[in-house]
N, C-alpha and C positions, 0 to 999 in steps of 0.2 A: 637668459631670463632667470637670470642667480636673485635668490631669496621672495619667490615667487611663494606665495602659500596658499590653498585652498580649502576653503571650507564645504563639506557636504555627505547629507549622508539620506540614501534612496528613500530608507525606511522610517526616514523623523518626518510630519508633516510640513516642518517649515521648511523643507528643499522638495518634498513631491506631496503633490496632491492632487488626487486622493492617494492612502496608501495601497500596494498591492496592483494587486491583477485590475482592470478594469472591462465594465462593460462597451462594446465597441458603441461607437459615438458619442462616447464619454471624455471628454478636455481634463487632462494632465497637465498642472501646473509645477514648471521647473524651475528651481530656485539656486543656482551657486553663487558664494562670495568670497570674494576675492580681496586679497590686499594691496593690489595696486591697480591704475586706472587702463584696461586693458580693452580692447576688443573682441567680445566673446561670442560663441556662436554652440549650436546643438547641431550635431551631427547625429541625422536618425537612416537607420537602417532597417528597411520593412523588409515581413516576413518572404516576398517576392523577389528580392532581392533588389533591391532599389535604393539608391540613396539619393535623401535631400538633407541641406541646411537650415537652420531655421535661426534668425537672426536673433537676440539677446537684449534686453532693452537694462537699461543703466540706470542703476539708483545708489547716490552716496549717501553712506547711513554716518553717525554721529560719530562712531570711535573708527571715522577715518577708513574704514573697509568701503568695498565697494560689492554691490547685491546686483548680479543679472537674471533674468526673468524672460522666461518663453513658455508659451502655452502652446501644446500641441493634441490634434486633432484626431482622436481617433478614427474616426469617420471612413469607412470601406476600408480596413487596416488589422483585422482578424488576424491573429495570432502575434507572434512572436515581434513586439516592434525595440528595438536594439539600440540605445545611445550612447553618447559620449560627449565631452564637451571639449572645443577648438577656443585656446588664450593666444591671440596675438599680440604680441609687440613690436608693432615695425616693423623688420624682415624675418622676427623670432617667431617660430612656434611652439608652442607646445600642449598636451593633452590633458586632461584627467577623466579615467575612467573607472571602470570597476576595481576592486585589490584580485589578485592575480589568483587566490580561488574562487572567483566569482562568487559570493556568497550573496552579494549585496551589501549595504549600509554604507560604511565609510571605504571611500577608496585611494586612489594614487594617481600620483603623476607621471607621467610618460612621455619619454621623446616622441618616439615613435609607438605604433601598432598597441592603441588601447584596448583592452580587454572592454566590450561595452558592458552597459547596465541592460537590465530586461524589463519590459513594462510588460504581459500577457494581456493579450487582447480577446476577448470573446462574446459569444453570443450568450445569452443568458436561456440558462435549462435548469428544469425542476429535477429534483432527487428527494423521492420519498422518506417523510421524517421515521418510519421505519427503522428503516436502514438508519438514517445521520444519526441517531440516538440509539441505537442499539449494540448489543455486546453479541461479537462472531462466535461460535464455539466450532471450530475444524477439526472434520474426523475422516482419517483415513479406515475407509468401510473395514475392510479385511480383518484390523486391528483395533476393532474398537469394543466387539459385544456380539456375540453367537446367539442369535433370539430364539433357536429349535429346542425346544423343550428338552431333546432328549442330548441334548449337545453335539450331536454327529454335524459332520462339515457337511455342506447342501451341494450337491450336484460336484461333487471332486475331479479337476481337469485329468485327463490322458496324457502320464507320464510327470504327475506332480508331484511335490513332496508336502507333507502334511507334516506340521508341527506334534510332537507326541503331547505338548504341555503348554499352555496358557500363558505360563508365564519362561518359557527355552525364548535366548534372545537369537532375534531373526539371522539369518546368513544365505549367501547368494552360492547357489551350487554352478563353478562355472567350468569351462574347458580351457586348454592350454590360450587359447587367445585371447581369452576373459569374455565367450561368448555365454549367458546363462542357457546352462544345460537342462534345468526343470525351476519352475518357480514354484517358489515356496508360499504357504497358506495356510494362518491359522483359525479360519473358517468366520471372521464377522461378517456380517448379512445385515440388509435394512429390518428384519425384525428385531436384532438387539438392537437397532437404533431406537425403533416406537418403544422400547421394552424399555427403555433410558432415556425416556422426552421427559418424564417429570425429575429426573436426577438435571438435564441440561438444564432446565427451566429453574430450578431451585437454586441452581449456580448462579442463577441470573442473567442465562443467556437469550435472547429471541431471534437467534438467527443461527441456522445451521448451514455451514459450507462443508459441500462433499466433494471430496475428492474423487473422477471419475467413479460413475459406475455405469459404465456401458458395456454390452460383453466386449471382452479380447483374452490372450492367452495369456495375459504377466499378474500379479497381486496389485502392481499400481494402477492399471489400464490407461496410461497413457499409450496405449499402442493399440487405439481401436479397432474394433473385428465388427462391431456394427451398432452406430448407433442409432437403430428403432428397438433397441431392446435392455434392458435391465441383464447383466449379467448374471446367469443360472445359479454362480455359485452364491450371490448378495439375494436374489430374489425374483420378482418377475415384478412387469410394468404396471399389476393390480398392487401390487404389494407398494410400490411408490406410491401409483395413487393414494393407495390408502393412508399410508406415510404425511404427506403433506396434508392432507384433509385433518386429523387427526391432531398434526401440530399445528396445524394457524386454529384449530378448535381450542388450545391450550395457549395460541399466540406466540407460536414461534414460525417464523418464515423459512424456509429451504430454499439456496443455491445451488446449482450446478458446477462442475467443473468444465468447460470446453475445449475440447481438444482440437482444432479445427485446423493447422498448419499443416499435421502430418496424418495419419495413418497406420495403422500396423499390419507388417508384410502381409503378417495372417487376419487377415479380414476378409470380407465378401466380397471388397471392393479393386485389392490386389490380390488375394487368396494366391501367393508363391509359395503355399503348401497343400494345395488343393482342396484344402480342409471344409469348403463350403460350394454351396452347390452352384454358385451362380460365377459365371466366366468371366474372371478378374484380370483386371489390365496387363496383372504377369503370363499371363497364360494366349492373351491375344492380341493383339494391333485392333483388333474387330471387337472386343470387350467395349461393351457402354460407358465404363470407367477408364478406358485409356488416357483418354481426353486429359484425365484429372491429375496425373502424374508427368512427372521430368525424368525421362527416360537419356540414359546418355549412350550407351552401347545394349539396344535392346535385346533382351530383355534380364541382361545380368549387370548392367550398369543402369545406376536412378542413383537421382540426388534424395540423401536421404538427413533426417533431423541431426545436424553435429555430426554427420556419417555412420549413424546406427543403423543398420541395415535392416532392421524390424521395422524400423519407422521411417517407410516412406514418404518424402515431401510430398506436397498438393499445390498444386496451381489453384491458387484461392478462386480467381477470377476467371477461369473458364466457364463459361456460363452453365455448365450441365450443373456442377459443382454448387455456383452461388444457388439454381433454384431449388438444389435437393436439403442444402443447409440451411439459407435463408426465405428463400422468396415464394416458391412451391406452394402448392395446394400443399396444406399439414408435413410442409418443412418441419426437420429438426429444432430448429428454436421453436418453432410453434405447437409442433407437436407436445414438448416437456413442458410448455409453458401451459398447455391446455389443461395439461394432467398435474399441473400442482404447482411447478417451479415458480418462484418469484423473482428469479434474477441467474446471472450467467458470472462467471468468472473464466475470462479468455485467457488458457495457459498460452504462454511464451508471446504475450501480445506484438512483440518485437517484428515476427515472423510474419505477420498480417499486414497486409495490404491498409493503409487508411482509410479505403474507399470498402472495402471489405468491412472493417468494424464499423463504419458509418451504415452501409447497408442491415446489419445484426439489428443496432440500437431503435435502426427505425421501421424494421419491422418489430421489435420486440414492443414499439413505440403505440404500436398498431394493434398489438394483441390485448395489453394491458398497460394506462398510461403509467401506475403505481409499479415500477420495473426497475429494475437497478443492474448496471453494467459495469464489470471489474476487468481491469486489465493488469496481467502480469508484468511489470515493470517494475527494474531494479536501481534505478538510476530516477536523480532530478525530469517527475513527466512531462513538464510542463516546455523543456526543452531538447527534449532527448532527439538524441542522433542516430539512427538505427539505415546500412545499408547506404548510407553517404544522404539518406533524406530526414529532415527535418521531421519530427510525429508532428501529428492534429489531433492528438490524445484529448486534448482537456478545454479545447475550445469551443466546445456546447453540442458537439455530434456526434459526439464519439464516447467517450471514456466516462462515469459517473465516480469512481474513485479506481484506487489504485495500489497495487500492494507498497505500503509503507518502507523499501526497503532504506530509505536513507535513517529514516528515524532508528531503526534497531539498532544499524550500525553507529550512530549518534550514542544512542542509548546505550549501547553495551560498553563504548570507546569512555563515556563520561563515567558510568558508577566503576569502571577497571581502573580508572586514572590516569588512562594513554591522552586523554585531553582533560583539559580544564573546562570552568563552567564558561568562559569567555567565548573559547571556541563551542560551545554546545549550545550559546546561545544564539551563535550565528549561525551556524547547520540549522535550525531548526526556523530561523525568524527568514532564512535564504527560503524555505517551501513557504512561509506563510505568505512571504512577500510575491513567490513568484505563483501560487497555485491561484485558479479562482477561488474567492470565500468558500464558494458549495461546495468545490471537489476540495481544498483541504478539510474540511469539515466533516468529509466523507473518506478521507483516507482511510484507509485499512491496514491498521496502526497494530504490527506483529510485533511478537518480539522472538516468536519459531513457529517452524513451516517443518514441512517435510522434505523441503529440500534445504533447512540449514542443521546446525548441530542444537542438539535438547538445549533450550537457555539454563537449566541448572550447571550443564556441562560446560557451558561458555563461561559461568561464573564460576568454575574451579569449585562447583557444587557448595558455594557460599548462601546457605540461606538467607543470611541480612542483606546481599547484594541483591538476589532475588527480590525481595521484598518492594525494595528501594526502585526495581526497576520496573516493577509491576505498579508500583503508584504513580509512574512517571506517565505510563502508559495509558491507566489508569484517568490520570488528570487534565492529561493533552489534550487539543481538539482533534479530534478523530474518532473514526468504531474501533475500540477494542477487540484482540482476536485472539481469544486462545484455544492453543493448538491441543487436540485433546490427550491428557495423559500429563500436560505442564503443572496442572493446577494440584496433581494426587504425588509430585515430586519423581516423574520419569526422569533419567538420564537418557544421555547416550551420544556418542561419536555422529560423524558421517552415515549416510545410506549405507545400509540398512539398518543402522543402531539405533537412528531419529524416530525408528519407525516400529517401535516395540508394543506389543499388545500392553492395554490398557489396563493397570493391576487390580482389578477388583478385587476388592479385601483385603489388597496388602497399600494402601497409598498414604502416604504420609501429612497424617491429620494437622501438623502445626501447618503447612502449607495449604491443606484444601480448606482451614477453616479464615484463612486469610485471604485467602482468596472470593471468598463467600463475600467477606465482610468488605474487603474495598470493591467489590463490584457491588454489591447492597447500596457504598455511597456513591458511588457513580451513577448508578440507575436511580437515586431518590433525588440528585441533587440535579437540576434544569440547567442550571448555569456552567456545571463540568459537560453538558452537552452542546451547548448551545453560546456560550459566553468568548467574548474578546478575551483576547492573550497580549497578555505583557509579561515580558522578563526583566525581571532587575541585575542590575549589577551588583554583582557580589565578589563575596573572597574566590579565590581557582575551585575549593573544594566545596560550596553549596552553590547549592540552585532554588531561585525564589521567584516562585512567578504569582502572576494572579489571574482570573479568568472572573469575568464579570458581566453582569446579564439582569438588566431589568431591575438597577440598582441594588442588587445583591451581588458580593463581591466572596471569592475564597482564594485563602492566601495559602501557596503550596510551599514548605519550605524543607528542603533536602539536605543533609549531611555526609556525602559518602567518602569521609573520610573515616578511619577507627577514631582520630581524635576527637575531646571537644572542641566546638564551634562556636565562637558568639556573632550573631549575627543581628549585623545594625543596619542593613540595607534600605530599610524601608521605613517609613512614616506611617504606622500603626497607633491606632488614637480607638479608646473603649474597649469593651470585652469581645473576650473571643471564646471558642467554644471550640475545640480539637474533635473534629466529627469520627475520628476513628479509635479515642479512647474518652473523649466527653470531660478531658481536664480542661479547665478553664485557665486563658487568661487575660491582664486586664495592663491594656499598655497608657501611659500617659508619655506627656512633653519630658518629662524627667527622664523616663522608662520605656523606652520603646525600644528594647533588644530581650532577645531568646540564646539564650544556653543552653545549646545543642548536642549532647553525647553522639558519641561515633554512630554511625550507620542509623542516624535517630529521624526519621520526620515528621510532618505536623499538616496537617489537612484543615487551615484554620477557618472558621463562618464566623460573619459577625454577630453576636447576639441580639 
């Protein structure tokens, strides 16, 4: 089948329609064409594992190509539905499927074993405009703001280390095996949080995501010791309450952190240091909690998180378990939900059962319909493979958005220069195509966590890269989320460097007053929340998109090379208005290109 050529590309509507994810019982119309007169057929692959063909109907167009056409059914076919397309010629076959990073758009031909395309199939669920329009600000309690008047650290653990200085950067005191010997703590509590609602709020945040605070023995508390209670050193469970009441009175919402896969040795629940009062699954076969753990050689063998011995695994789905977490009279989601929480953020979503996070959402469903659910996912969610099973993350039971992690790596990979704008446009049109509209819209669009390195320090501590990579973030469709301590110019390495007290008095004013200002236009502007994404093509070094909403259109246009840029990508007609320095300009039929200085961009509205 020599000189065989195919046209097609997922993401244009004249080969799919509609574009994107679809609602189940919603008809997918498929479109390839072809240059000679062939026998074609769709080969779909549902998320059940099932395949059928679906035959191809023939239509010769004017310059001699030939167009096939199948309409396929969504109907009882929720999730992940999978194709490809089958060209025969007489005894010949051959394929076209996806290009072989699966990204979507244009793809390839294949003897054998095509890469398929992906349609996502799902049920349609509400996600409060809250949330989809709003800007994250993440604070790791510990490190964020000491609220006690008199500055002393509140309630100091047994055998810890206390920072002498505010600003001493953190370190891990550990023994010859790298076990941590005392954890370290420089005493922030949810009273510097209320003590700095009107600094977040002025930033222009209205969503606060906390990093555990439930009692346990580490400064992360990822290694729960009990979660009915506020840990002693942060505050008490009046002090939350009051916390949220307080800030949705100023209109910012609170998330949670959830820990829910594993446990810390030292808790109530395993207590392998006797440390609490009540007879932990280590201690006994006959404990209430035994049930909850995977014990392998009892009682000094358990499966424990990545083989951390502090943090024992949990059998999600043992039923003691789901009713204490989820289902229970004043279950743990219920309980925090009563007391203020507006939403859950499920660490290492990977680790959880599907049936598990489906049970959270819809009790949390039940307490408050205005609710929002995040799931830790660092990989494409919409397809993700975890444990040899397919996720149901994003198919309307499960997951309300998700940590962003493809976009950062996108983002970091494009303003460094390791990719061009070609590839960066398809990394990113690959989530739009494959996510539902809601949950891309609701992604949780990082560019640093506490578990990656300070984004200053990722950009070689280049402030114009910074800049350039915060308007990207900025402009995308997604929540914004910044990590607290990015926006006053924190550095830092790896754990525990990411993870440095927040410099009060000493933050680096070019960058916090930039940051002010492009989240000012973010949060003024409807259409950077809400609006269609297009990317244009352009030269390798800018990026030119547009987002548009309700017949208002802004045009994003990037430089992250040092050199100048001119850039003619686009069909610009009337004045424009640069919303982030208010230069004007006014393009015609003659004139429709911008002269772009190195690291330059342009936030452009029509006038």
């Amino acid at each position: 089948m020599d000189g065989i050529k195919v046209i097609y590309n997922s993401q244009s509507m004249e080969f799919r329609k509609p574009f994107g994810a679809v609602e189940v019982g919603q008809k997918v119309k498929l479109s390839i064409v072809v240059n000679k007169d062939l026998m074609v057929a769709t080969e779909l692959l549902t998320f059940n594992g099932s395949n059928v063909q679906v035959g191809m109907q023939k239509e010769y167009l004017n310059n001699g190509k030939f167009k096939y056409t199948a309409e396929i059914d969504t109907f009882n076919n929720i999730g992940i539905l999978q194709y490809y397309f089958i060209l025969i010629d007489g005894y010949n076959r051959i394929y076209y499927g996806n290009n072989d990073e699966k990204l979507g758009g244009e793809g390839q031909i294949y003897i054998n074993d095509p890469v398929p395309y992906q349609i996502t199939v799902y049920e349609k669920s509400y996600i409060p405009n809250w949330y989809k329009e709003g800007i994250i600000y993440q604070i790791f309690v510990d490190r964020f703001y000491n609220g006690n008047d008199d500055g002393i650290v509140s309630s100091p653990k047994k055998n810890s280390f206390i920072y002498g200085n505010w600003q001493d950067d953190p370190m891990y005191i550990k023994d010859y095996s790298g076990r941590i010997l005392r954890w370290d703590f420089y005493g922030g509590n949810l009273k510097g949080i209320l003590k700095k609602l009107d600094y977040i709020k002025s930033l222009g945040a209205n969503i606060i995501y906390l990093n555990p605070i439930f009692k346990s023995s580490s400064c992360h508390k990822y290694d729960t010791g009990d979660y009915e209670i506020i840990d002693e050193m942060f505050g008490s469970n009046e002090e939350f309450e009051k916390l949220c009441k307080i800030a949705k009175s100023k209109g910012i919402r609170i998330i949670l952190d959830g820990v829910f896969s594993h446990t810390g040795a030292d808790s109530k629940y395993f207590n392998k240091f006797g440390n609490y009062d009540s007879v932990g699954a280590y201690q006994s076969p006959n404990s209430k909690y035994y049930k909850w753990y995977r014990f392998i050689n009892y009682p000094y063998q358990y499966e424990a998180w990545w083989g951390i011995d502090n943090q024992p695994n949990v059998e999600e789905l043992e039923e003691s378990y789901v009713d204490y977490i989820v289902n229970g009279k004043n279950s743990i989601i219920e309980k925090w939900m009563k007391l203020g929480a507006s939403g859950w953020r499920l660490d290492v979503a990977d680790e959880l059962p599907d049936d598990f996070i489906e049970l959270i959402k819809k009790k949390m469903n039940s307490i408050k319909s205005d609710n929002i659910l995040i799931g830790e996912v660092w990989e494409d969610a919409s397809n993700k493979i975890s444990y040899s099973k397919r996720r149901r993350y994003l198919f309307g039971k499960e997951l309300d958005s998700v940590t962003n992690y493809p976009l950062r790596e996108s983002l970091i990979n494009f303003v460094k220069g390791y990719i061009k704008s070609d590839k960066f446009k398809n990394r990113i049109m690959s989530l739009y195509e494959n996510y539902p509209r809601e949950n891309f819209y609701a992604n949780m669009n990082i560019i640093g966590t506490h578990d990656t390195e300070r984004i200053l320090t990722v950009l070689d501590e280049k402030i114009e890269l910074l800049k350039l990579i915060v308007v990207l973030q900025m402009t995308l469709p997604g929540v914004p989320v910044v990590y607290y301590g990015d926006e006053a110019g924190l550095n830092g390495g790896k754990d525990p460097e990411n993870r440095k007290a927040y410099p009060w008095g000493k933050e680096n004013n070019e960058i916090i007053d930039f940051y002010h200002k492009i989240i000012g236009i973010r949060s003024k502007e409807e259409v950077l929340k809400k609006g269609d994404l297009k990317i244009y093509d352009t030269g390798p070094d800018v990026c030119v998109f547009e987002r548009k909403y309700d017949n208002k259109s802004i045009i994003v246009l990037l430089n992250i090379s040092c050199s100048d840029n001119i850039i003619k990508c686009i069909d610009l007609q009337g004045s424009y208005i640069n919303l982030f320095n208010n230069k004007e300009f006014r393009f015609t039929n003659n004139n429709n290109s911008i002269n772009m200085s190195g690291y330059e961009f342009n936030i452009l509205s029509k006038v």
